[in-house]
C-alpha positions in Angstrom: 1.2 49.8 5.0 -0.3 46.3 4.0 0.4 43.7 6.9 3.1 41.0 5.4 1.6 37.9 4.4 3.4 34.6 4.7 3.5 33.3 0.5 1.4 30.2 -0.2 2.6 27.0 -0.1 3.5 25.6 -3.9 2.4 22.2 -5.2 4.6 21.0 -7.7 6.2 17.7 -8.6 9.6 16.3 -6.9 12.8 15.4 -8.1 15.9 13.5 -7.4 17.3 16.8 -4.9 14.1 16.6 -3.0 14.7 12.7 -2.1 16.1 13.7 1.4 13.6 15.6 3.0 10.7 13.6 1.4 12.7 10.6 3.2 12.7 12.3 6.2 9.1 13.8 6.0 7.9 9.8 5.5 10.1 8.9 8.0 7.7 10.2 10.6 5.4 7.8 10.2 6.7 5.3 8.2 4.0 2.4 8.3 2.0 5.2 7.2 4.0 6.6 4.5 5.3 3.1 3.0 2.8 3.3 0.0 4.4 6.6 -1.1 7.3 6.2 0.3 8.5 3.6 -2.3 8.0 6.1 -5.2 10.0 8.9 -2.5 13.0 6.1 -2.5 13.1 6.5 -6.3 12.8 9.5 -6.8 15.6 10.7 -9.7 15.1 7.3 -11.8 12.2 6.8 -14.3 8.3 6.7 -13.3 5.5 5.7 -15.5 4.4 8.6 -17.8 1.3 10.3 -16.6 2.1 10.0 -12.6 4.3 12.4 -10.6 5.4 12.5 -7.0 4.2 16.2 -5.7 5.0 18.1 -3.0 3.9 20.7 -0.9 6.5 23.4 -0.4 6.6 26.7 2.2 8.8 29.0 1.2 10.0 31.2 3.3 12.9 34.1 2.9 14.8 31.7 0.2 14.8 28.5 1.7 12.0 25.7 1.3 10.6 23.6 3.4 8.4 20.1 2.5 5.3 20.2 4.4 3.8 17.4 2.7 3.9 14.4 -0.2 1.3 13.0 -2.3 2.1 10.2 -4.9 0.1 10.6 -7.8 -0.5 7.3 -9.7 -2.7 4.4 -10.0 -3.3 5.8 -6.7 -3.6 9.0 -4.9 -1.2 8.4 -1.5 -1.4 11.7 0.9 1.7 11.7 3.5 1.5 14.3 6.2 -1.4 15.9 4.4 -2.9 18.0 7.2 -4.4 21.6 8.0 -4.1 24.2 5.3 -1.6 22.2 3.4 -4.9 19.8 3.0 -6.3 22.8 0.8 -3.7 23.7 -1.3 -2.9 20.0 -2.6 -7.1 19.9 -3.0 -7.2 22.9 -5.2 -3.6 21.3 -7.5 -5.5 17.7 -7.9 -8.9 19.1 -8.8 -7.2 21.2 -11.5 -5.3 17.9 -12.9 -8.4 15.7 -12.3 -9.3 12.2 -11.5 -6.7 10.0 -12.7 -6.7 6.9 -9.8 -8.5 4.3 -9.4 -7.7 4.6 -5.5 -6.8 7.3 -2.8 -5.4 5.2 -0.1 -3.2 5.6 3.4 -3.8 7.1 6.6 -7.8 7.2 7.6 -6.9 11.1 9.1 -5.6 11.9 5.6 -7.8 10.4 2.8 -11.1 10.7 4.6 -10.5 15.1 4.7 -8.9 15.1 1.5 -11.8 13.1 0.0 -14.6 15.5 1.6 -13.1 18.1 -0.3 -12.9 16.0 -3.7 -16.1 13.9 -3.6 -18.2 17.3 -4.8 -15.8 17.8 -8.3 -14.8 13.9 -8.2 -16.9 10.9 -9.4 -19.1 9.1 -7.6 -16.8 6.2 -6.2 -17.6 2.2 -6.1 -17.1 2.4 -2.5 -15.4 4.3 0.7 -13.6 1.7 3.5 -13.1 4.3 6.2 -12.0 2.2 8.7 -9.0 -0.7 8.0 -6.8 -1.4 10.7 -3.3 -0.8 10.4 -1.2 -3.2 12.0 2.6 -4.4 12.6 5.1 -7.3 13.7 8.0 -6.1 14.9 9.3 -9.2 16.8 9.3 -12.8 15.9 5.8 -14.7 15.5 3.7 -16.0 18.0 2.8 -19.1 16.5 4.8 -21.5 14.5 5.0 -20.8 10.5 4.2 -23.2 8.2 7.6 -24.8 7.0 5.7 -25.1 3.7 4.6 -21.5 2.4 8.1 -20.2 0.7 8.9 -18.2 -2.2 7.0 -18.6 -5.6 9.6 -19.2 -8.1 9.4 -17.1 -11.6 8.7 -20.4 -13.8 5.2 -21.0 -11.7 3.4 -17.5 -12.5 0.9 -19.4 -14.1 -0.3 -21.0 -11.0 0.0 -17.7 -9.0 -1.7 -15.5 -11.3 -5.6 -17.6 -10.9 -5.0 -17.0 -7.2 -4.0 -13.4 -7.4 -6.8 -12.7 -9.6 -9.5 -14.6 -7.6 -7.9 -12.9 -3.9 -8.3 -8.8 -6.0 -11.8 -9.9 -7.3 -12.8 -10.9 -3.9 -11.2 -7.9 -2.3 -12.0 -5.4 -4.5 -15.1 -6.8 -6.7 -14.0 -6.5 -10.1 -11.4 -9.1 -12.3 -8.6 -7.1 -13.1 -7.2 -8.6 -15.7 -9.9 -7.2 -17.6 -8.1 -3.7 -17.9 -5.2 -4.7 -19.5 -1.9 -6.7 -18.6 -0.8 -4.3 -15.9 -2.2 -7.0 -13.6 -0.4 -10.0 -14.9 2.9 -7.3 -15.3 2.6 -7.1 -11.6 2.1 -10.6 -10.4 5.2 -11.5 -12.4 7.1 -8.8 -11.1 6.5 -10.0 -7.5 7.3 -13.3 -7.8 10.3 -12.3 -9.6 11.6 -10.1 -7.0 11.2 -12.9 -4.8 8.3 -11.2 -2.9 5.5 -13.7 -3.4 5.2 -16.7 -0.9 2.5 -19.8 -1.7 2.1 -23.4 0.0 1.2 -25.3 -2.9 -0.4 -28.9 -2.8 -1.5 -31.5 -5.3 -5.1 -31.7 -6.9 -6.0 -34.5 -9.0 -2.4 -34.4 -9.8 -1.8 -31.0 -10.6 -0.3 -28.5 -8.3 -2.4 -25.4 -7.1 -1.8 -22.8 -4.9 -4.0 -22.9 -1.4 -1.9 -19.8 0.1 -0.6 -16.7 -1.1 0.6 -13.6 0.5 2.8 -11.0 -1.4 5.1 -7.8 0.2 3.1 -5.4 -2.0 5.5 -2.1 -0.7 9.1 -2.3 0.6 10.4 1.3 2.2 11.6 3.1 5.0 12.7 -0.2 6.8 8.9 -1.1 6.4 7.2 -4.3 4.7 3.6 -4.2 3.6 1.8 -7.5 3.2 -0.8 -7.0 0.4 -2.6 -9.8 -1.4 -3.5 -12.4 1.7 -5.4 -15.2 0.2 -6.2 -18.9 1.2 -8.2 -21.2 -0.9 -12.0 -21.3 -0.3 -11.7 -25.1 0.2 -9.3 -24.7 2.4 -10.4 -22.0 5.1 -10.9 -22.2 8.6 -8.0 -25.0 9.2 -5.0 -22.9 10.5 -3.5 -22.4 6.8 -3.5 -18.3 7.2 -2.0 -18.3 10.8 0.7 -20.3 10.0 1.3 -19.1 6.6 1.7 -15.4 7.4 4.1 -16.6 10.3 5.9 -18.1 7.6 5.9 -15.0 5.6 6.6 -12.5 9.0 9.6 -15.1 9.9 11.3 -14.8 6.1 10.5 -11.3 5.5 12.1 -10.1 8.6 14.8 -12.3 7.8 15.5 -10.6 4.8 14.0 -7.6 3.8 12.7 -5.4 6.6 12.5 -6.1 10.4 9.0 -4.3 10.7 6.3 -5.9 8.8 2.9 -4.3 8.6 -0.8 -4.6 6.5 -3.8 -3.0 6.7 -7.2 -4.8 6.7 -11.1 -4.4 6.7 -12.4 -3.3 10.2 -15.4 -5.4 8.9 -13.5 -9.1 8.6 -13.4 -10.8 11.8 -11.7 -13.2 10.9 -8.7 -11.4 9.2 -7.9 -9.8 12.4 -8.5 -12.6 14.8 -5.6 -14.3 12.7 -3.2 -11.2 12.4 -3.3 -10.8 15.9 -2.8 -14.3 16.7 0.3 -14.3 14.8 1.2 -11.7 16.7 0.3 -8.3 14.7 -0.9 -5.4 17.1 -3.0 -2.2 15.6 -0.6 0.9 15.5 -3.6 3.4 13.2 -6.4 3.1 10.4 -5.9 2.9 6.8 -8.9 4.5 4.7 -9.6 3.9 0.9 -11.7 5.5 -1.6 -12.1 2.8 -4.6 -13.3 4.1 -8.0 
């Protein structure tokens, strides 16, 4: 008599009656998860055609249980991808195909789960393996700048040069060359009241000489994307004190643990975050195409 063999996981997309357990599977490692876990909070209303929100399912004598998540968009975010659930999510996104421009989150998630895509995937622009990941939990240690706030909706004009300058510089391409995605987004941020700037006067015309934005809001978690200060301008205290600004407001108001993830290679970056007070809590990893 053939030995019983425990049935395969199954990779297929989520839906609204999955939004419990995939909250509780992120839940685990939220700061982690917060990428992904924004989609997992909307699970049940509409997504942008062409992405999906999978999951990796064990069934087992009529129940199911979610092992893992993996949002499938403009990026590819794994959450609690590990051991041989690693290998069946491989073998469901090889069959679909390269659709990201990114596979981003945990470094002991996306560096595995790129090993086994780099031989069918292109060859990428570049592979970070190692960007801190980092919180605030606790009010800053240095005193915020009482003049970064929130970028109102009628100044997107002024935002947009300095969000486009800060991606370029961060990931090496303009990307407003793609489209109006990037524009779409910057507006939506500063609607959503989820940009902050310090503006000041040059020549007479107002430009912005800080910027940070809360790029992903979930699971009691806030992650600060988009950190920019103007080249003129660096090296005088202007990042410090912004982002206590920006810690002080956003765990005012939106979540009470703030976190970002940063290149191990910038020196700089991380002697400010941890003067304001951040501490190191795991490594991000990215794989930019």
């Amino acid at each position: 008599m053939p030995l019983w063999r425990r049935p395969a996981p199954v990779v297929r997309p989520l839906t609204a009656d999955d939004r419990d357990a995939a909250i509780e599977l992120c839940r685990r490692d939220p700061v982690g998860a917060v990428l992904a876990g924004v989609q997992v909070e909307r699970l049940g209303l509409p997504r942008p055609p062409g992405t999906e929100l999978l999951g990796v399912v064990d069934h087992d004598g009529g129940s199911s249980a979610l092992r893992a998540v993996c949002w499938a968009g403009a990026n590819l975010v794994p959450v609690q991808v590990f051991g041989e659930v690693l290998d069946d999510l491989v073998e469901h996104v090889r069959r679909r195909g390269r659709r990201c421009s990114s596979i981003v989150g945990p470094a002991e998630q996306v560096l595995p789960l790129w090993e086994r895509l780099a031989p069918v995937w292109s060859h990428p622009r570049e592979v970070r393996e190692d960007q801190p990941s980092m919180v605030i939990d606790d009010d800053p240690a240095v005193g915020p700048d009482p003049r970064v706030r929130l970028a109102q909706p009628e100044e997107v004009a002024l935002v947009l040069p300095a969000s486009v300058a800060m991606f370029t510089e961060e990931v090496g391409y303009d990307p407003t060359i793609v489209g109006m995605s990037y524009a779409a987004r910057v507006a939506e941020l500063v609607g959503t009241e989820r940009t902050y700037v310090r503006m000041e006067e040059d020549d007479g015309a107002p430009r912005v000489v800080f910027k940070a934005d809360v790029g992903a809001l979930a699971l009691g978690v806030a992650q600060i994307q988009g950190v920019w200060v103007h080249p003129d301008l660096r090296g005088q205290g202007l990042a410090s004190a912004g982002m206590a600004a920006v810690v002080a407001d956003v765990r005012a108001r939106l979540a009470g643990t703030v976190s970002l993830y940063v290149n191990s290679y910038n020196a700089a970056a991380l002697a400010t975050y941890r003067r304001v007070g951040f501490r190191q809590v795991g490594s991000y990893a990215t794989v930019l195409f």
